[in-house]
PDB file of N, H, CA, C and O in Angstrom:
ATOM      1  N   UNK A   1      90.629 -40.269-113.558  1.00  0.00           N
ATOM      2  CA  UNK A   1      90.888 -39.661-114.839  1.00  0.00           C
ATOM      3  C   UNK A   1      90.744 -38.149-114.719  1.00  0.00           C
ATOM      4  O   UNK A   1      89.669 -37.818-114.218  1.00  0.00           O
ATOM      5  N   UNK A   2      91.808 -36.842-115.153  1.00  0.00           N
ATOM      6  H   UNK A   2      92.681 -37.111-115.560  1.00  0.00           H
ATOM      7  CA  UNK A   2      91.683 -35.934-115.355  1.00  0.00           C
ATOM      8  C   UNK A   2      90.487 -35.299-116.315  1.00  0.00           C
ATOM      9  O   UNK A   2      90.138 -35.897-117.333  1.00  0.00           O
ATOM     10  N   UNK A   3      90.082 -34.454-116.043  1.00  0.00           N
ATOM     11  H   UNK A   3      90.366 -33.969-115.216  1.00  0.00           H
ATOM     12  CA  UNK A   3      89.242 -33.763-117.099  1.00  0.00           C
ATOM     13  C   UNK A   3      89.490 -32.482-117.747  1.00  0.00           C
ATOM     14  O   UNK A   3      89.229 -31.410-117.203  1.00  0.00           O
ATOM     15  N   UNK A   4      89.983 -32.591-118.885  1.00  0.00           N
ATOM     16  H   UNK A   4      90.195 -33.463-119.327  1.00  0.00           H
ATOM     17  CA  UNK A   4      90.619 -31.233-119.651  1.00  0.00           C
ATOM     18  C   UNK A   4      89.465 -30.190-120.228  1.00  0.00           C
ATOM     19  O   UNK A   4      88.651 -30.342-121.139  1.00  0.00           O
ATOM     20  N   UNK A   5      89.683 -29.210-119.451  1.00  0.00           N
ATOM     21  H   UNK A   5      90.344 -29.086-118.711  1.00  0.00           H
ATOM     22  CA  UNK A   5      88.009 -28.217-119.873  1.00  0.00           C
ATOM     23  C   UNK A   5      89.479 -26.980-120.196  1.00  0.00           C
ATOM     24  O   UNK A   5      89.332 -25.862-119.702  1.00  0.00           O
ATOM     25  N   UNK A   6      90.139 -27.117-120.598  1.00  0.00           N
ATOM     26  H   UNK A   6      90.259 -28.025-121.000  1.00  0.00           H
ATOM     27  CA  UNK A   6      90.810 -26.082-121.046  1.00  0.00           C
ATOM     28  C   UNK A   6      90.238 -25.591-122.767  1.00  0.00           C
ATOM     29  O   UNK A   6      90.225 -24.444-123.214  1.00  0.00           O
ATOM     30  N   UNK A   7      89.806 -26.861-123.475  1.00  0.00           N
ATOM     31  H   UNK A   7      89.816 -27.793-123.111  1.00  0.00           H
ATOM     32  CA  UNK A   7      89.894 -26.731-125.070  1.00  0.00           C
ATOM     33  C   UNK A   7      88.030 -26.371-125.102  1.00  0.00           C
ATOM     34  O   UNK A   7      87.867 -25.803-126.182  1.00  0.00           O
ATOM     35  N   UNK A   8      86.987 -26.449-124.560  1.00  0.00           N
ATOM     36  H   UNK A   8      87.119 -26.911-123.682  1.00  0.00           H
ATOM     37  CA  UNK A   8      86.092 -26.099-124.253  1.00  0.00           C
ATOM     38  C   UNK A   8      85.791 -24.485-123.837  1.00  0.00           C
ATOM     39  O   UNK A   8      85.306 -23.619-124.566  1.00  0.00           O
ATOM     40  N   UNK A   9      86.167 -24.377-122.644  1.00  0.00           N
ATOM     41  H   UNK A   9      86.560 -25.080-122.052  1.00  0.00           H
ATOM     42  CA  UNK A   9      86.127 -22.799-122.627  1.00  0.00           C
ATOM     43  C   UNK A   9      87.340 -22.042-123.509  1.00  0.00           C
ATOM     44  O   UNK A   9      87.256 -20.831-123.713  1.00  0.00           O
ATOM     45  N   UNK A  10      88.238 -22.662-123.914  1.00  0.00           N
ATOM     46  H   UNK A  10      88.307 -23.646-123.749  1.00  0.00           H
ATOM     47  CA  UNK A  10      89.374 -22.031-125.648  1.00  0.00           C
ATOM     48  C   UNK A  10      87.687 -21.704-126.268  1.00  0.00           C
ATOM     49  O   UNK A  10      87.331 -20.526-126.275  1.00  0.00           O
ATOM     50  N   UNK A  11      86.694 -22.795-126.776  1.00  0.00           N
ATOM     51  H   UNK A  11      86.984 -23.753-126.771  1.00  0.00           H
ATOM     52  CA  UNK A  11      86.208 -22.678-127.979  1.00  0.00           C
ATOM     53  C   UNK A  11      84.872 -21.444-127.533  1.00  0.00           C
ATOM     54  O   UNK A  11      84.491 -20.552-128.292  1.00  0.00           O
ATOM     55  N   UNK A  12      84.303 -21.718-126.035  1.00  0.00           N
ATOM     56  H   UNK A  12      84.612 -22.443-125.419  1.00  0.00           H
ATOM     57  CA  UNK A  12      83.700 -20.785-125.800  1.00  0.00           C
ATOM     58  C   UNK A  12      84.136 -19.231-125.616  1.00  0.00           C
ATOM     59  O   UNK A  12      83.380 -18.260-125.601  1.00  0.00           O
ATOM     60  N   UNK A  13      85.201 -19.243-125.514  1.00  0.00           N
ATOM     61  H   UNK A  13      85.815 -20.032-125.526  1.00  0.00           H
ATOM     62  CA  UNK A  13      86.016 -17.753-126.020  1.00  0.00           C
ATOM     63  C   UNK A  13      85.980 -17.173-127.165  1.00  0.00           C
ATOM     64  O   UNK A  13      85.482 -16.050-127.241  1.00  0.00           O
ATOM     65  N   UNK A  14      86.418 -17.716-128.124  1.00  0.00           N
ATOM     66  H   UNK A  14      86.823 -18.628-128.063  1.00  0.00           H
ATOM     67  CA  UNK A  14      86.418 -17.743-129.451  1.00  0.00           C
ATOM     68  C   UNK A  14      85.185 -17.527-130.013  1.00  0.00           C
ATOM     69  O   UNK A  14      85.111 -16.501-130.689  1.00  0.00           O
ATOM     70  N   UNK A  15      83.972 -18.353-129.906  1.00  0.00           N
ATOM     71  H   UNK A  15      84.033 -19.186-129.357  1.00  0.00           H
ATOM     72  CA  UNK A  15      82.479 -18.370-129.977  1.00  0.00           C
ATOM     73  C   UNK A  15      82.086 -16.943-129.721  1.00  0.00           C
ATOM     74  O   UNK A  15      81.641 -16.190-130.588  1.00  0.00           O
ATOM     75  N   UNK A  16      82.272 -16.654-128.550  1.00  0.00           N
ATOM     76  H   UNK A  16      82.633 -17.266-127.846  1.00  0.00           H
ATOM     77  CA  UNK A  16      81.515 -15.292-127.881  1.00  0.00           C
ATOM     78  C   UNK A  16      82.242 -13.992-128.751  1.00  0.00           C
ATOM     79  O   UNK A  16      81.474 -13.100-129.111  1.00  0.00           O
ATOM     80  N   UNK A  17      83.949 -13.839-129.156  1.00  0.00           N
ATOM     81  H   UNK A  17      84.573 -14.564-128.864  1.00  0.00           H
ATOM     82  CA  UNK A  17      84.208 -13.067-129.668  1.00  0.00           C
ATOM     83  C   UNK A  17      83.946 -12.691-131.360  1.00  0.00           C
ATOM     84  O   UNK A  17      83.949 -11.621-131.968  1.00  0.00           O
ATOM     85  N   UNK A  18      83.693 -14.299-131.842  1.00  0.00           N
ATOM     86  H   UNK A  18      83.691 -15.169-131.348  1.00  0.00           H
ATOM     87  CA  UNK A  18      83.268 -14.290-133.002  1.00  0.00           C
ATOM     88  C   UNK A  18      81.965 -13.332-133.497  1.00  0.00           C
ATOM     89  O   UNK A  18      81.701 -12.433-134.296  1.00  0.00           O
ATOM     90  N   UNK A  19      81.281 -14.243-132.352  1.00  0.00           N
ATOM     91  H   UNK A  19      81.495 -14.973-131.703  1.00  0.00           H
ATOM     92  CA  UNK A  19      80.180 -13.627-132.662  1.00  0.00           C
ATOM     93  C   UNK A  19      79.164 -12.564-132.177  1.00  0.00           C
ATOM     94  O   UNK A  19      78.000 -12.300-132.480  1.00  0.00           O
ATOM     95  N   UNK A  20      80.288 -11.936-131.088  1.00  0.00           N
ATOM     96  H   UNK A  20      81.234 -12.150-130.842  1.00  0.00           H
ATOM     97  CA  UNK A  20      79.595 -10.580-130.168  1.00  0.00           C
ATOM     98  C   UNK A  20      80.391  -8.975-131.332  1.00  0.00           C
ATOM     99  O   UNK A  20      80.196  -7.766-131.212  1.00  0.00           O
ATOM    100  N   UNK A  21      81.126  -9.633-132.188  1.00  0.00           N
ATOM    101  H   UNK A  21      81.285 -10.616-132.286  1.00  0.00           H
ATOM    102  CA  UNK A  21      82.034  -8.635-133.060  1.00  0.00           C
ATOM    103  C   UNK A  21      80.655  -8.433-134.566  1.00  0.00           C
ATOM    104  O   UNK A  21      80.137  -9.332-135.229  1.00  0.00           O
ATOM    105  N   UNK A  22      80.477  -7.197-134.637  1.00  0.00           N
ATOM    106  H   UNK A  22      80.898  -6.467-134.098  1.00  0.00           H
ATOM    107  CA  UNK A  22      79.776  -6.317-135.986  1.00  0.00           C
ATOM    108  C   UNK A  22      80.192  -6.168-136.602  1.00  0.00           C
ATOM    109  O   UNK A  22      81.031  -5.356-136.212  1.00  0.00           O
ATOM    110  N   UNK A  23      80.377  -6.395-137.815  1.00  0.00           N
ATOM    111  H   UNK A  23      79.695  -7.054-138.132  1.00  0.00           H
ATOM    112  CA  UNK A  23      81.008  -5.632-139.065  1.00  0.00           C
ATOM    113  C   UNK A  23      80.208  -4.648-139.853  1.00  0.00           C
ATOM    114  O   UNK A  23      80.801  -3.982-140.701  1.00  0.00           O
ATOM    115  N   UNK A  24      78.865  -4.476-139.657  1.00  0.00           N
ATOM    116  H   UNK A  24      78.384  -5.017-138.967  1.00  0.00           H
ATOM    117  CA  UNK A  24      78.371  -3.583-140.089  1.00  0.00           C
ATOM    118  C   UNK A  24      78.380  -2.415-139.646  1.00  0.00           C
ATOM    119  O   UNK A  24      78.117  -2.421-138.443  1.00  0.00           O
ATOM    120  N   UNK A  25      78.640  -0.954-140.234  1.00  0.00           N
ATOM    121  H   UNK A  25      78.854  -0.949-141.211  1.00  0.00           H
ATOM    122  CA  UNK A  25      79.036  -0.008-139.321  1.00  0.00           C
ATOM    123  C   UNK A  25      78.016   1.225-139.303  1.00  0.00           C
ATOM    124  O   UNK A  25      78.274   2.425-139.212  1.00  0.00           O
ATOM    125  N   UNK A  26      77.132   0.760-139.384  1.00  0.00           N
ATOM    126  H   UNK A  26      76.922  -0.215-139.457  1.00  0.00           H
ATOM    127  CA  UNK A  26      75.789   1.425-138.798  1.00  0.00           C
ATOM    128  C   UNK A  26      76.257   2.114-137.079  1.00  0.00           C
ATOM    129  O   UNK A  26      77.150   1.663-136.362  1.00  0.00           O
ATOM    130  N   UNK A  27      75.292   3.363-136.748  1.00  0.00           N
ATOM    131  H   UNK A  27      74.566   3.730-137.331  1.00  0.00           H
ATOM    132  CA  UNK A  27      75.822   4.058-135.848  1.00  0.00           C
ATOM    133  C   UNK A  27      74.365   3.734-134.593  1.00  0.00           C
ATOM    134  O   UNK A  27      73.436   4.499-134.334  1.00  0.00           O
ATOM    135  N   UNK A  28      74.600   2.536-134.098  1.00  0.00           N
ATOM    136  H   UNK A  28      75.354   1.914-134.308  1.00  0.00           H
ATOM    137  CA  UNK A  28      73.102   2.374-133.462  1.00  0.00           C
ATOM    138  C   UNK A  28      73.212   2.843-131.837  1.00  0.00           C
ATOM    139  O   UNK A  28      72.685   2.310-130.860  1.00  0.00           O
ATOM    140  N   UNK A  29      73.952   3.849-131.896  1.00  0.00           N
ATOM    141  H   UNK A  29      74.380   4.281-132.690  1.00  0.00           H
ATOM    142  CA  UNK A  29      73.884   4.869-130.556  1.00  0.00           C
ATOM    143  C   UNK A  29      72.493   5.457-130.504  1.00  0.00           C
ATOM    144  O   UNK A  29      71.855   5.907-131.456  1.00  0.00           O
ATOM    145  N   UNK A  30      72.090   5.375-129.113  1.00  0.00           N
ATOM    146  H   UNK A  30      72.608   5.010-128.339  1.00  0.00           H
ATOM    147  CA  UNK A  30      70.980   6.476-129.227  1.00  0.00           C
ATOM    148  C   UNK A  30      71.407   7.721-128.868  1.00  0.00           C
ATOM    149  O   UNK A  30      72.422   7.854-128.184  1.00  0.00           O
ATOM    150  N   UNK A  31      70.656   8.801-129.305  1.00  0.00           N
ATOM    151  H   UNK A  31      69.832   8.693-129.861  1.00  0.00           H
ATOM    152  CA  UNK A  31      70.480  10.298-129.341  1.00  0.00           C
ATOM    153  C   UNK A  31      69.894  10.657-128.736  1.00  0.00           C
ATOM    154  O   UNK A  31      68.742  10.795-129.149  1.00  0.00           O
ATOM    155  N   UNK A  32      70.186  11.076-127.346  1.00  0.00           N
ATOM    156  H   UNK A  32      71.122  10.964-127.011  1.00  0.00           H
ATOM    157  CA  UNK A  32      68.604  11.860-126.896  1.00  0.00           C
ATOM    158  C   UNK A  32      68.143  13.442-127.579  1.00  0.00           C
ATOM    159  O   UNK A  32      68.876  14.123-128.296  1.00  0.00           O
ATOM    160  N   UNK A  33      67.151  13.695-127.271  1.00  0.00           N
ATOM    161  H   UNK A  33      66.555  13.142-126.689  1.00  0.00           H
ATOM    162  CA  UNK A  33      66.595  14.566-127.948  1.00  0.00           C
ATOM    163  C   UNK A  33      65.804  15.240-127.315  1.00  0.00           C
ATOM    164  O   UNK A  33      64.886  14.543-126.884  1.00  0.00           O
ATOM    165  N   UNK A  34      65.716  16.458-127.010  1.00  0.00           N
ATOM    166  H   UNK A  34      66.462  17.024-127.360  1.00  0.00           H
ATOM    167  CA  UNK A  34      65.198  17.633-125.873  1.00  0.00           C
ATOM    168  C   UNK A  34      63.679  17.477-126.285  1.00  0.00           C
ATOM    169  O   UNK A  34      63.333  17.303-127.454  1.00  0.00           O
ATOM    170  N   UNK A  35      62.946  17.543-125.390  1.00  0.00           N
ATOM    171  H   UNK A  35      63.227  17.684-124.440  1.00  0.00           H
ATOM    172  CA  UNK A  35      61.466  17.677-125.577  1.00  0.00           C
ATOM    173  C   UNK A  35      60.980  19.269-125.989  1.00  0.00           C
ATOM    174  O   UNK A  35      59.915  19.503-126.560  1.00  0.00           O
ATOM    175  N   UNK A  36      61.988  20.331-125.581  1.00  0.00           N
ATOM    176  H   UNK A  36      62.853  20.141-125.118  1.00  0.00           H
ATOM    177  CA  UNK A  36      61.661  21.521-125.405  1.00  0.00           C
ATOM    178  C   UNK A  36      61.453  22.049-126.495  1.00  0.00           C
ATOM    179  O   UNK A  36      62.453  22.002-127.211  1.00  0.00           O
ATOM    180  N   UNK A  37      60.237  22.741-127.135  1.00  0.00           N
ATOM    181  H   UNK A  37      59.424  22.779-126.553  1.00  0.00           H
ATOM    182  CA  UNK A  37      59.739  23.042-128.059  1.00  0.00           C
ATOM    183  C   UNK A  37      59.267  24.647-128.143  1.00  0.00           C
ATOM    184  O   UNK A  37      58.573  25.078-127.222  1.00  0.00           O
ATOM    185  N   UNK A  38      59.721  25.710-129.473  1.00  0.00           N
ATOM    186  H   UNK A  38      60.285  25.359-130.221  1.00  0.00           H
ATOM    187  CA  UNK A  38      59.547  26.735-129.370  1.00  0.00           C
ATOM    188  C   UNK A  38      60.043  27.111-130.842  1.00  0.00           C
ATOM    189  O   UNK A  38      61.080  27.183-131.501  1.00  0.00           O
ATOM    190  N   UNK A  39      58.141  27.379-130.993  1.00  0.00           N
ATOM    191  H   UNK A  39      57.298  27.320-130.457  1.00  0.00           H
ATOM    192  CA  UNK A  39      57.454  27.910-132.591  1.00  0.00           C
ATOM    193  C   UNK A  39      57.878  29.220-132.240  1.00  0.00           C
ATOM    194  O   UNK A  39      57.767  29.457-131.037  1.00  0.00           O
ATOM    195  N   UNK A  40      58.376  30.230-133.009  1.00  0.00           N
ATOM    196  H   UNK A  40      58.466  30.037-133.986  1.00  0.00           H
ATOM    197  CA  UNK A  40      58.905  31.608-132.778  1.00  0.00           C
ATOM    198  C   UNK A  40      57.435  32.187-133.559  1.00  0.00           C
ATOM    199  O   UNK A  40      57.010  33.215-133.032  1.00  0.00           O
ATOM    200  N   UNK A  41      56.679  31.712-134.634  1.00  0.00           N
ATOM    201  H   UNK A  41      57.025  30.877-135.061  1.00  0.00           H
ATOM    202  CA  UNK A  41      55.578  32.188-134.777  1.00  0.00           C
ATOM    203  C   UNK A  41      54.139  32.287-133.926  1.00  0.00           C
ATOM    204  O   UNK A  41      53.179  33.053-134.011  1.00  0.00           O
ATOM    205  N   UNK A  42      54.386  31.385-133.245  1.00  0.00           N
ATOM    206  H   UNK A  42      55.166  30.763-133.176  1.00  0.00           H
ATOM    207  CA  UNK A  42      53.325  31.388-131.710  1.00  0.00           C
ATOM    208  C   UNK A  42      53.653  32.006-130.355  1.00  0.00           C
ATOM    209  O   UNK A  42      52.823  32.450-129.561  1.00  0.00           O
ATOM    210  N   UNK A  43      54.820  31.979-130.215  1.00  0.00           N
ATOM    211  H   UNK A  43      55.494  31.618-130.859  1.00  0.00           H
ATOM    212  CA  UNK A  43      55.266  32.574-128.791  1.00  0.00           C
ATOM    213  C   UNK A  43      54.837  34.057-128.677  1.00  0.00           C
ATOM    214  O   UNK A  43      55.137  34.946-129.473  1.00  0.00           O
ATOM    215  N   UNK A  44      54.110  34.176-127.593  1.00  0.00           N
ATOM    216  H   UNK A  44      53.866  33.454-126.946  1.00  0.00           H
ATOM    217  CA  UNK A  44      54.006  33.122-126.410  1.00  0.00           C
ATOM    218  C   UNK A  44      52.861  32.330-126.633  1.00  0.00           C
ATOM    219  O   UNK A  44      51.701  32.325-127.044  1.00  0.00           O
ATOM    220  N   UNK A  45      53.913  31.567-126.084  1.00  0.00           N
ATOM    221  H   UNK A  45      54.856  31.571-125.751  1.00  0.00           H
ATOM    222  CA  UNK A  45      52.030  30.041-125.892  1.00  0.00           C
ATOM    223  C   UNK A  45      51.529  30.741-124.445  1.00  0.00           C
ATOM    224  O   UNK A  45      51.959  31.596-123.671  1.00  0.00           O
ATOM    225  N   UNK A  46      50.630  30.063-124.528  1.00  0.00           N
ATOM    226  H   UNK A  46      50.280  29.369-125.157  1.00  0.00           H
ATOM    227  CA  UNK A  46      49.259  30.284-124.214  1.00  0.00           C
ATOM    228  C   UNK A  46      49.788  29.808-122.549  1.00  0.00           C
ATOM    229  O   UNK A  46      49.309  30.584-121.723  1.00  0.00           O
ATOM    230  N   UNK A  47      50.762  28.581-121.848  1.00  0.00           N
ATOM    231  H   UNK A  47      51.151  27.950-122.519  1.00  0.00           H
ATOM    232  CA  UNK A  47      50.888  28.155-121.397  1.00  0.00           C
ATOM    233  C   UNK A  47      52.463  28.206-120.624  1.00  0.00           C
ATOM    234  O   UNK A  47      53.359  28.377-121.450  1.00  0.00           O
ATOM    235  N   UNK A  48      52.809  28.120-119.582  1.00  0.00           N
ATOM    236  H   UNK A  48      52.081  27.981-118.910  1.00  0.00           H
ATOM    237  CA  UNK A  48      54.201  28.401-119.494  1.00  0.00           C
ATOM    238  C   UNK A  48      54.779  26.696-119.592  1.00  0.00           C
ATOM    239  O   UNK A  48      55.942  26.301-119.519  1.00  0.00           O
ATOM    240  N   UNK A  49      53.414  25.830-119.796  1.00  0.00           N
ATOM    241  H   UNK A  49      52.469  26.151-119.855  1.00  0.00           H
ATOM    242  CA  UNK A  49      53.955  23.883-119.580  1.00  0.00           C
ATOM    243  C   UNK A  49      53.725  23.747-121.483  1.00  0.00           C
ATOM    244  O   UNK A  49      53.861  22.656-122.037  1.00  0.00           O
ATOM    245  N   UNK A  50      53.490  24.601-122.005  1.00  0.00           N
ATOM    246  H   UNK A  50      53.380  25.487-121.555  1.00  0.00           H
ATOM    247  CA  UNK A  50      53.589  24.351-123.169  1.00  0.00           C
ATOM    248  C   UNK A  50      55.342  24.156-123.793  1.00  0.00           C
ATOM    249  O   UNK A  50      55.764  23.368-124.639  1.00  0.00           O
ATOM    250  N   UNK A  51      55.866  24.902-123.222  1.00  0.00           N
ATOM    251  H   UNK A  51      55.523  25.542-122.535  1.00  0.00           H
ATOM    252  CA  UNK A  51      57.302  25.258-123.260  1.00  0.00           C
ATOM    253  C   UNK A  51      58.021  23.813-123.110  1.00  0.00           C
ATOM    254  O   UNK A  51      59.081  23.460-123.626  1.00  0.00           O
ATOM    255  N   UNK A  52      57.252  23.151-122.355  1.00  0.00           N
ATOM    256  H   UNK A  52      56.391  23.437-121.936  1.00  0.00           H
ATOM    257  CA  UNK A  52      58.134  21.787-122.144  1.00  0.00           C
ATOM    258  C   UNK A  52      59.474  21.854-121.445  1.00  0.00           C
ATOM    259  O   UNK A  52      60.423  21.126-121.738  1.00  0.00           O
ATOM    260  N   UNK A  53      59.486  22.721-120.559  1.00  0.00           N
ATOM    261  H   UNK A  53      58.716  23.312-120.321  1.00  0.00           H
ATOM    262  CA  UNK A  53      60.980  22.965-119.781  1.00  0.00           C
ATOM    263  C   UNK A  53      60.933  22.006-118.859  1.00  0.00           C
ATOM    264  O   UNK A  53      61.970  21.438-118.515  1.00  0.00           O
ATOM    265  N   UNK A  54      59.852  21.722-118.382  1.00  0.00           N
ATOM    266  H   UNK A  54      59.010  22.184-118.661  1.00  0.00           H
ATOM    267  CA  UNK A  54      60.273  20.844-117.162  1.00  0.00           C
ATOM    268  C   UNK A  54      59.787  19.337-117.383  1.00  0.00           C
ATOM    269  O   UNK A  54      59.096  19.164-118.387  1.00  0.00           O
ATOM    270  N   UNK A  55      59.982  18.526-116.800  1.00  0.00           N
ATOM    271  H   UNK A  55      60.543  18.667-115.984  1.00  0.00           H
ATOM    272  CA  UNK A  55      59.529  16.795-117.123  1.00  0.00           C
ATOM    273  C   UNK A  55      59.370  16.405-116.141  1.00  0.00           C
ATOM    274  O   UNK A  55      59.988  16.983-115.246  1.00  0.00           O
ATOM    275  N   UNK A  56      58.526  15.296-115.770  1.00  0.00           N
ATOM    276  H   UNK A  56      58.025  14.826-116.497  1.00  0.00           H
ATOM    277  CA  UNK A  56      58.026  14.474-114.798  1.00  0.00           C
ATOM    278  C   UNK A  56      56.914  14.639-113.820  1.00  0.00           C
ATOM    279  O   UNK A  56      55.956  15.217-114.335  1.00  0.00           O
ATOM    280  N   UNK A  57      56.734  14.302-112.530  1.00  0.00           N
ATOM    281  H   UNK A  57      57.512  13.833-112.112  1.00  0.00           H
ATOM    282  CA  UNK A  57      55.373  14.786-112.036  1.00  0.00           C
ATOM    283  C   UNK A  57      55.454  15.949-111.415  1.00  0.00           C
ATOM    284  O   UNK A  57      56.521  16.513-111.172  1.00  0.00           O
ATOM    285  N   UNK A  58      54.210  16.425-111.087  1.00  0.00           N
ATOM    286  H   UNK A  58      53.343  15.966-111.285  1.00  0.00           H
ATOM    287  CA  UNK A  58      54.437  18.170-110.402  1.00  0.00           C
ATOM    288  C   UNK A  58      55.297  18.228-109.382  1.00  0.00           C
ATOM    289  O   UNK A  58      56.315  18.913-109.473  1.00  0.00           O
ATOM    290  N   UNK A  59      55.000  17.514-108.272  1.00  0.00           N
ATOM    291  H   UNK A  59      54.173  16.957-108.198  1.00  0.00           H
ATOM    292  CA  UNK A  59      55.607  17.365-107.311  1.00  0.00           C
ATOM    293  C   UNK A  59      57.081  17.196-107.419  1.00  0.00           C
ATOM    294  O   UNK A  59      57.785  17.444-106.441  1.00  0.00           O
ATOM    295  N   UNK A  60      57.654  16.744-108.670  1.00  0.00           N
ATOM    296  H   UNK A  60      57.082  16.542-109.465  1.00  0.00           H
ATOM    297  CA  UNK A  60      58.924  16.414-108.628  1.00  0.00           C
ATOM    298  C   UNK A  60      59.725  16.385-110.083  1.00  0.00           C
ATOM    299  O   UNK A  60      60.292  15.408-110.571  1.00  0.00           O
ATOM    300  N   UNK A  61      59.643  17.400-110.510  1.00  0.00           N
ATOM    301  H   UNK A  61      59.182  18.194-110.113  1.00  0.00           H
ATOM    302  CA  UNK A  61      59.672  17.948-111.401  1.00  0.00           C
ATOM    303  C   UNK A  61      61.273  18.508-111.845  1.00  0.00           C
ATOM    304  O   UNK A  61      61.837  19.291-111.080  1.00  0.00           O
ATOM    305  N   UNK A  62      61.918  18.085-113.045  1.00  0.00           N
ATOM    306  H   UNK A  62      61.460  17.449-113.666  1.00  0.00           H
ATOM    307  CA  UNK A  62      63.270  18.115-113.178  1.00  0.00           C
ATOM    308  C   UNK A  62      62.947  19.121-114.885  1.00  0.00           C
ATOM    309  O   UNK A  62      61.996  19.278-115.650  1.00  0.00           O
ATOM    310  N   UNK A  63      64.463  19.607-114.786  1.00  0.00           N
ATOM    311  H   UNK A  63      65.236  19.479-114.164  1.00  0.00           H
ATOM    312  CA  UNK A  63      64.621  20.243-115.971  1.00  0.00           C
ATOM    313  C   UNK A  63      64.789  19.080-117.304  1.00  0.00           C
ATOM    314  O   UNK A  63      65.347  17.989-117.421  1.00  0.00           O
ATOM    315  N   UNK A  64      64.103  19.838-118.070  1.00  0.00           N
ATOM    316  H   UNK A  64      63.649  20.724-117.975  1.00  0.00           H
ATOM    317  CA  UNK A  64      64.018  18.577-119.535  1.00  0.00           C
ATOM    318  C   UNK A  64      65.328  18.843-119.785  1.00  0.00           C
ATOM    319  O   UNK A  64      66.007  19.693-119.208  1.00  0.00           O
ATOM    320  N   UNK A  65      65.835  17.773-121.045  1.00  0.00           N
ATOM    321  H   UNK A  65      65.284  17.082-121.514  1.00  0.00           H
ATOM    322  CA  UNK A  65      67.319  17.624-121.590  1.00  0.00           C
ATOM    323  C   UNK A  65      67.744  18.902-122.083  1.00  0.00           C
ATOM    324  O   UNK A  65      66.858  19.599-122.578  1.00  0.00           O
ATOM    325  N   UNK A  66      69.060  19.415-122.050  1.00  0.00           N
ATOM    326  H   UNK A  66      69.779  18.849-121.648  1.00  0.00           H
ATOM    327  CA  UNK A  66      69.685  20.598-122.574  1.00  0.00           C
ATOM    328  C   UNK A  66      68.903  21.998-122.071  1.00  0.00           C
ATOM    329  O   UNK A  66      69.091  23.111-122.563  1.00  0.00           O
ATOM    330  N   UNK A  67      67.887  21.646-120.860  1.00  0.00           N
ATOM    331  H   UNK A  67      67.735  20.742-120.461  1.00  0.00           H
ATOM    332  CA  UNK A  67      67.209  23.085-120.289  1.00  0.00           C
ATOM    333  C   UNK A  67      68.490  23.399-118.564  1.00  0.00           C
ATOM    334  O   UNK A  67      68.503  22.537-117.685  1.00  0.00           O
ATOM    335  N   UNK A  68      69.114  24.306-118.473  1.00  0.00           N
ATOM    336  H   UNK A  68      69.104  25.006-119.186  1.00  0.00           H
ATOM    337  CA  UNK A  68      69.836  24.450-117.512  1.00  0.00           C
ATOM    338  C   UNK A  68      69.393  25.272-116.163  1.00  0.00           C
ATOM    339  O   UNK A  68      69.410  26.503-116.182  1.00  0.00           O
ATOM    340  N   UNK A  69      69.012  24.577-115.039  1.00  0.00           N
ATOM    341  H   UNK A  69      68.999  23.577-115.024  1.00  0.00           H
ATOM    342  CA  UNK A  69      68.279  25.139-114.161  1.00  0.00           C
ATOM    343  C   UNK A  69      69.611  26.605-113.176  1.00  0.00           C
ATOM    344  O   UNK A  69      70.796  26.603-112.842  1.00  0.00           O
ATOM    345  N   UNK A  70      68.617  27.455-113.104  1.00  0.00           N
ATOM    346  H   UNK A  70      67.654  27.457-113.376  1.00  0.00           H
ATOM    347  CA  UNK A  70      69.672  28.570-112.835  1.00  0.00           C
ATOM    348  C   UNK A  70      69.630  28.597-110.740  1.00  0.00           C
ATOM    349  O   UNK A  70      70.353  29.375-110.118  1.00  0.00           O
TER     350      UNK A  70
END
């Protein structure tokens, strides 16, 4: 006897598009958002790591978001 799995994965198609589709149109992108921080009434801080330019450990240390290393 043949076995017809054609109408099965049809319905698991259908299933997944049904229900992987949103209609709500909320914007649930994330945003990143620069850590780099600068009170114009305090500057200078006290600190040049107050500035938040750089991120991660000392040793290996990268420019924070939207800071452009020259």
């Amino acid at each position: 006897m043949k076995k017809n799995y054609i109408l099965p994965i049809l319905f698991g198609i259908i299933f997944t598009i049904i229900f992987s589709c949103s209609d709500d149109n909320s914007n649930d992108e994330y945003t990143p958002v620069s850590p780099v921080t600068v009170d114009l009434t305090q500057v200078p801080y006290a600190k040049l790591s107050d500035y938040k330019f750089f991120e991660g450990e000392l040793k290996n240390l990268s420019p924070a978001l939207g800071v452009l290393p020259l």
